[in-house]
C-alpha positions as a Markdown table, in Angstrom:
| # | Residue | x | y | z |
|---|---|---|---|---|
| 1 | Unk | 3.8 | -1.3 | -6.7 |
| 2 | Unk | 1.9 | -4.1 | -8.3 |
| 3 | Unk | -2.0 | -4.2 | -7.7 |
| 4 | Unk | -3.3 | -5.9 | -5.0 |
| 5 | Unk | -5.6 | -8.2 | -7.7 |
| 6 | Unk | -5.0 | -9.6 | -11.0 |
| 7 | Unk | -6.1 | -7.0 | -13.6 |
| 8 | Unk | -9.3 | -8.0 | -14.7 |
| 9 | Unk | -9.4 | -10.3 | -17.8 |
| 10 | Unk | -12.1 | -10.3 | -20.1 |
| 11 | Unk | -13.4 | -13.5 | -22.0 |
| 12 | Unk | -11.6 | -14.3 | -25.0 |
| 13 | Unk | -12.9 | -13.9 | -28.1 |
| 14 | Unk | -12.5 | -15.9 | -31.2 |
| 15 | Unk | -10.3 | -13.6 | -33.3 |
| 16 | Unk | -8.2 | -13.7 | -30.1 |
| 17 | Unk | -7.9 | -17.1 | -29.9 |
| 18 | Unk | -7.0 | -17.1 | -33.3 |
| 19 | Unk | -4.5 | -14.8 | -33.3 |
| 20 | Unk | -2.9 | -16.4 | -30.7 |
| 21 | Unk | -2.9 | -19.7 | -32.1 |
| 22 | Unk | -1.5 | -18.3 | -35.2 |
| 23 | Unk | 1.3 | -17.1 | -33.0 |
| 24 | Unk | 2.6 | -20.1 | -30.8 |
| 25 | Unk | 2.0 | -22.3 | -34.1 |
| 26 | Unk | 4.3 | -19.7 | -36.1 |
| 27 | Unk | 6.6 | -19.0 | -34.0 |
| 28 | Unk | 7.5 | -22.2 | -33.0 |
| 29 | Unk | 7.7 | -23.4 | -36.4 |
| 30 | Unk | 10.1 | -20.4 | -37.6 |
| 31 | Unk | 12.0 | -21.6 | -34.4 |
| 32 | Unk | 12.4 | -25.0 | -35.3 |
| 33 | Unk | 12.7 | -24.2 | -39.7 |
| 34 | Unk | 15.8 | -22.1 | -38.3 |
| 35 | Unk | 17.1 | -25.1 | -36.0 |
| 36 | Unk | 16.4 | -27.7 | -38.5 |
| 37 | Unk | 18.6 | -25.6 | -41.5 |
| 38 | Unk | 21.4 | -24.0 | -39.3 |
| 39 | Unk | 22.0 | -27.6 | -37.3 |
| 40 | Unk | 25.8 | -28.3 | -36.9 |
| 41 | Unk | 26.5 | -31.5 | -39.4 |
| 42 | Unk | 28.6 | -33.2 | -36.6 |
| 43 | Unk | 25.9 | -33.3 | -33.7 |
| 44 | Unk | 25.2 | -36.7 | -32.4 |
| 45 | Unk | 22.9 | -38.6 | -33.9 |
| 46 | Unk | 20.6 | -38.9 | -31.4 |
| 47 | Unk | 19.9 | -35.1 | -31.1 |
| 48 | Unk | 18.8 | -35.1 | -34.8 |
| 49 | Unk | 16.3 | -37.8 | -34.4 |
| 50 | Unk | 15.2 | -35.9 | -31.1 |
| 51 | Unk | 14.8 | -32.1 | -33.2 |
| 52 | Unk | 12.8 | -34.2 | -35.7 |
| 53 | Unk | 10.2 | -36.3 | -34.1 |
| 54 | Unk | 10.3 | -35.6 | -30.0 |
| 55 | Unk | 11.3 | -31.7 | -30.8 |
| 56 | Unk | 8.0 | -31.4 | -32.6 |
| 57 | Unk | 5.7 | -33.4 | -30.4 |
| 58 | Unk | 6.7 | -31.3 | -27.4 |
| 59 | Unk | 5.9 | -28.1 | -29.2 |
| 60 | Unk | 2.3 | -29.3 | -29.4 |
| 61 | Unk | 2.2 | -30.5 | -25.7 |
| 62 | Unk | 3.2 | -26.7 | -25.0 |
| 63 | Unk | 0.8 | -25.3 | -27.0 |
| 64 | Unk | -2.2 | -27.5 | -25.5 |
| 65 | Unk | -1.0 | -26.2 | -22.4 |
| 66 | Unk | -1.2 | -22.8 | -23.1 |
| 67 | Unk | -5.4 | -23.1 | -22.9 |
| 68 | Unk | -5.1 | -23.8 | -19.1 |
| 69 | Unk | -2.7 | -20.7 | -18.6 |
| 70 | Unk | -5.2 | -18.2 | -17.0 |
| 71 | Unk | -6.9 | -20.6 | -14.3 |
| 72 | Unk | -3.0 | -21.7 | -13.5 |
| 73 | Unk | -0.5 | -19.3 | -14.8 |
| 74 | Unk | 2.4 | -20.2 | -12.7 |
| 75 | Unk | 2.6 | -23.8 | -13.1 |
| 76 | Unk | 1.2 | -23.5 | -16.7 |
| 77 | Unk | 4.6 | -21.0 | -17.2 |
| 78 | Unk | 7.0 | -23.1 | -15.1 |
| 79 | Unk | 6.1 | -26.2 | -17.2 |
| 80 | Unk | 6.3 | -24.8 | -20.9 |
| 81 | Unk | 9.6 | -23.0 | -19.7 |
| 82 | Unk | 10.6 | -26.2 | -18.8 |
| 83 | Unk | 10.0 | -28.1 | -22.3 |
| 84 | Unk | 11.3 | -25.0 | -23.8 |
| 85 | Unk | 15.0 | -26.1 | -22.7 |
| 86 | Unk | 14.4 | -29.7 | -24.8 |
| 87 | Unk | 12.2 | -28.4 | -27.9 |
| 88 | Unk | 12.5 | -25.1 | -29.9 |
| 89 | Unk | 9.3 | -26.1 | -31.1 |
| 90 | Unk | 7.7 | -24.6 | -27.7 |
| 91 | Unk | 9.3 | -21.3 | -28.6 |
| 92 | Unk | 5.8 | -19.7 | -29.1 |
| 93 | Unk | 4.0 | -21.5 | -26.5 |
| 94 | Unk | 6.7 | -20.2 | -24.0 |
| 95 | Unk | 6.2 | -16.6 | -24.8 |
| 96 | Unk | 2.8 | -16.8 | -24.9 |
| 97 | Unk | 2.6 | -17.7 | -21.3 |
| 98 | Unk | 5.5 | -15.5 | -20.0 |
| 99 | Unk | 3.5 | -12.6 | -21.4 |
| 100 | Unk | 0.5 | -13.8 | -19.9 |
| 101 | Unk | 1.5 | -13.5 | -16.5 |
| 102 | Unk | 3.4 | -10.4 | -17.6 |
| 103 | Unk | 0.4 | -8.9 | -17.5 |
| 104 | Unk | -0.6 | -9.9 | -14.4 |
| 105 | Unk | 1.9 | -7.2 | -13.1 |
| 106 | Unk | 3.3 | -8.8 | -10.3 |
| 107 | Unk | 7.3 | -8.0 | -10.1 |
| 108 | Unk | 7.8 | -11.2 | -8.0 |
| 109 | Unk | 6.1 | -13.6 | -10.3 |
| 110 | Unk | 8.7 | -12.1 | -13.4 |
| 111 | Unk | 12.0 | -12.2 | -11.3 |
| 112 | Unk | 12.1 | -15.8 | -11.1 |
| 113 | Unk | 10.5 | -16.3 | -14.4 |
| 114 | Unk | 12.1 | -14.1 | -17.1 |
| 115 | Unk | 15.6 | -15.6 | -16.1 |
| 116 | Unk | 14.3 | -18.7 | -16.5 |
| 117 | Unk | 13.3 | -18.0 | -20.0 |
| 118 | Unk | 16.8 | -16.9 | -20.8 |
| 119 | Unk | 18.7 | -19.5 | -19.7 |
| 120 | Unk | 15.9 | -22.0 | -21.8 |
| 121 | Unk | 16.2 | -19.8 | -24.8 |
| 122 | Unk | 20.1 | -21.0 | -24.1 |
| 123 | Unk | 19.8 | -23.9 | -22.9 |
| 124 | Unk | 18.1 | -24.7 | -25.9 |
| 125 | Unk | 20.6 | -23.1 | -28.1 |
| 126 | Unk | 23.7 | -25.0 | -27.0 |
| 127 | Unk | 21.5 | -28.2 | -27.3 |
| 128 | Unk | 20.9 | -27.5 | -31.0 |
| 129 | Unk | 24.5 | -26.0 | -31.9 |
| 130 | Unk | 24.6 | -24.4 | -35.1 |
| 131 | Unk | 27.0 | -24.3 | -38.3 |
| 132 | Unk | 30.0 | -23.1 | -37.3 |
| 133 | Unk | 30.3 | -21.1 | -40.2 |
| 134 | Unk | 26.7 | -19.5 | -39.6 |
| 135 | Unk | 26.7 | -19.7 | -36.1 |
| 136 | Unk | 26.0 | -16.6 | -33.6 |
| 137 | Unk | 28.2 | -16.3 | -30.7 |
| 138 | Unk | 27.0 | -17.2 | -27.4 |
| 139 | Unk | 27.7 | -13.3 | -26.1 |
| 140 | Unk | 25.6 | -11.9 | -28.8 |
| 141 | Unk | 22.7 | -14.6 | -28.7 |
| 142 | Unk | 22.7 | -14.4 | -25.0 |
| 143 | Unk | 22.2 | -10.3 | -25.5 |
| 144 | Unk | 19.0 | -10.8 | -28.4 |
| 145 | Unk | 17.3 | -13.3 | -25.7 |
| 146 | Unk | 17.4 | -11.0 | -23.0 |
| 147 | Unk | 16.6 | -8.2 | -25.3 |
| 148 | Unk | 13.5 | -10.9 | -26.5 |
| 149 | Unk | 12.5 | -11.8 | -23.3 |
| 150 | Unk | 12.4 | -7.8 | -21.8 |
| 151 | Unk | 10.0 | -6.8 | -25.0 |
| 152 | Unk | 7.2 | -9.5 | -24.2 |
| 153 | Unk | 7.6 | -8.5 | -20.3 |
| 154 | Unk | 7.1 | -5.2 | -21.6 |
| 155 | Unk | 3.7 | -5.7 | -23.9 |
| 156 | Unk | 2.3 | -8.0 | -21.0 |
| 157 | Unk | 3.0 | -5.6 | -18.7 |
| 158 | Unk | 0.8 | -3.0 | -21.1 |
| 159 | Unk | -1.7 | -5.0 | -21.9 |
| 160 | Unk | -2.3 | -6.0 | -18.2 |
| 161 | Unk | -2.4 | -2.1 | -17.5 |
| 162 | Unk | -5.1 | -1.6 | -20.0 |
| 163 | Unk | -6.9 | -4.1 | -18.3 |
| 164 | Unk | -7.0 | -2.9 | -14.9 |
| 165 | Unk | -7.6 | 0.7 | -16.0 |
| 166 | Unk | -10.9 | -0.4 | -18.0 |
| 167 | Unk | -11.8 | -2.5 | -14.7 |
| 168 | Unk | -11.4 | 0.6 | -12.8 |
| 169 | Unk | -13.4 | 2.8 | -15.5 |
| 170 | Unk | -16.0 | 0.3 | -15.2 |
| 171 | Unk | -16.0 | 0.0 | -11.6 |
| 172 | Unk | -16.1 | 3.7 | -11.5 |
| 173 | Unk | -19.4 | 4.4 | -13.6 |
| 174 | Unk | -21.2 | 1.3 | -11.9 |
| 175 | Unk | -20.6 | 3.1 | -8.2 |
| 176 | Unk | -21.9 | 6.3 | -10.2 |
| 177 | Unk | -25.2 | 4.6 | -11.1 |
| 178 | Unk | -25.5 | 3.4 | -7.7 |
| 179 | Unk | -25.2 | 7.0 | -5.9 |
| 180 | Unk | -28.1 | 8.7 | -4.9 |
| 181 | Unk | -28.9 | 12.1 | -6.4 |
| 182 | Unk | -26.9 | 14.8 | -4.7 |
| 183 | Unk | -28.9 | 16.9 | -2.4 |
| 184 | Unk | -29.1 | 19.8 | -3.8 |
| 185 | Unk | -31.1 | 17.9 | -7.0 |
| 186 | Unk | -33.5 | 16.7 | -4.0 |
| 187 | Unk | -34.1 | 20.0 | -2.5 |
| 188 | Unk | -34.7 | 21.7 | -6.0 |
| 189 | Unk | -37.0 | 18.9 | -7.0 |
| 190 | Unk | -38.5 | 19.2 | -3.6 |
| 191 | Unk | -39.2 | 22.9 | -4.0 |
| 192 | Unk | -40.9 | 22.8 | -7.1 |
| 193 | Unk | -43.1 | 20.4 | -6.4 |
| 194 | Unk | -44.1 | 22.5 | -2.8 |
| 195 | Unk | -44.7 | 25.2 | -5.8 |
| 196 | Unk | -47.0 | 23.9 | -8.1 |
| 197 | Unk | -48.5 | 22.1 | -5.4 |
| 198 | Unk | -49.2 | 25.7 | -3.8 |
| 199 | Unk | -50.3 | 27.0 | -6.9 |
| 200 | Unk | -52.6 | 24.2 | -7.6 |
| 201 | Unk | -54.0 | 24.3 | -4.5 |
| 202 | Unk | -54.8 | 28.2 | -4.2 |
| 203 | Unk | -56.4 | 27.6 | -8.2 |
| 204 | Unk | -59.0 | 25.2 | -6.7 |
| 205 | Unk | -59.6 | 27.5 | -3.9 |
| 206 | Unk | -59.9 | 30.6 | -5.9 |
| 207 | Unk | -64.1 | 31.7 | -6.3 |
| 208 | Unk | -65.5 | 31.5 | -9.4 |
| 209 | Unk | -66.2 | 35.1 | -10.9 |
């Protein structure tokens, strides 16, 4: 059962933003390297002038998007799916966000989503058809996106689990501190300060030798 709240998510710092900068920006310029050197030599022209100047621009307009992912992760993840079917370039932008909402652990949120990253990752393939003599065939390159797709589910999924287990640690030890001391504690404070105050009380009243 998913939780009835998103895990919680703590601010990002700046070696995480880094990192995953590094990512979308890598990964969506191994995608489109690969495109760019395996492209079939009898595509229409028009597609090769897309891959190099609109194929690139919309990897960056997935990228930007990726910032606003957490205060709208479902339209944020729709959309860069979306541009993911025209640009290989928003390869890394459209993992980024599918794991991002993988780890908000909510089953109904992936069923719709994680198909629709497969059939962009082949949508995208058949709009960029490689060398035939280099080419994949559709069977197996169906087979190593789903495999793709079912490994970033899986790490979102973990990460969003580590999450909500260190909200609930921390939620844990702040109810803690706000307990009262059990009563026994009380009732043994309380009876050694009726003792000294007994004992203090029958030395002022003892006579002087």
């Amino acid at each position: 059962m998913p939780p009835a709240r998103d895990p919680a998510q703590p601010p990002v710092r700046l070696p995480g933003k880094l990192w995953r900068i590094a990512f979308v920006v890598g990964m969506g310029l191994l995608a489109w390297t690969t495109v760019v050197t395996t492209l079939a030599p009898n595509v229409p022209e028009w597609r090769s002038v897309w891959l190099l100047l609109a194929d690139p621009l919309l990897g960056i307009v997935a990228g930007v998007l990726t910032i606003w992912r957490r205060r709208r992760p479902l339209l944020i993840a729709f959309v860069v799916t979306l541009l993911g079917v025209i640009s290989t370039s928003a390869g890394g932008a459209v993992l980024l966000v599918l794991a991002s909402v993988a780890a908000r652990r909510r089953w109904r949120e992936l069923a719709w989503l994680a198909p629709l990253n497969v059939a962009s990752g082949v949508a995208v393939e058949r709009l960029y058809p490689s060398d035939p003599t280099t080419s994949t065939p559709l069977l197996v390159m169906l087979i190593l996106i789903v495999l793709l797709v079912a490994v970033i589910v899986a790490v979102g999924y973990a990460v969003g689990g580590r999450r909500e287990l260190h909200r609930e640690r921390a939620e844990a030890a702040e109810l803690d501190a706000q307990r009262p001391p059990p009563a026994s504690g009380r009732a043994s404070r309380a009876r050694c300060m009726t003792f000294w105050h007994t004992a203090f009380h029958s030395w002022r009243c003892t006579p002087a030798p």
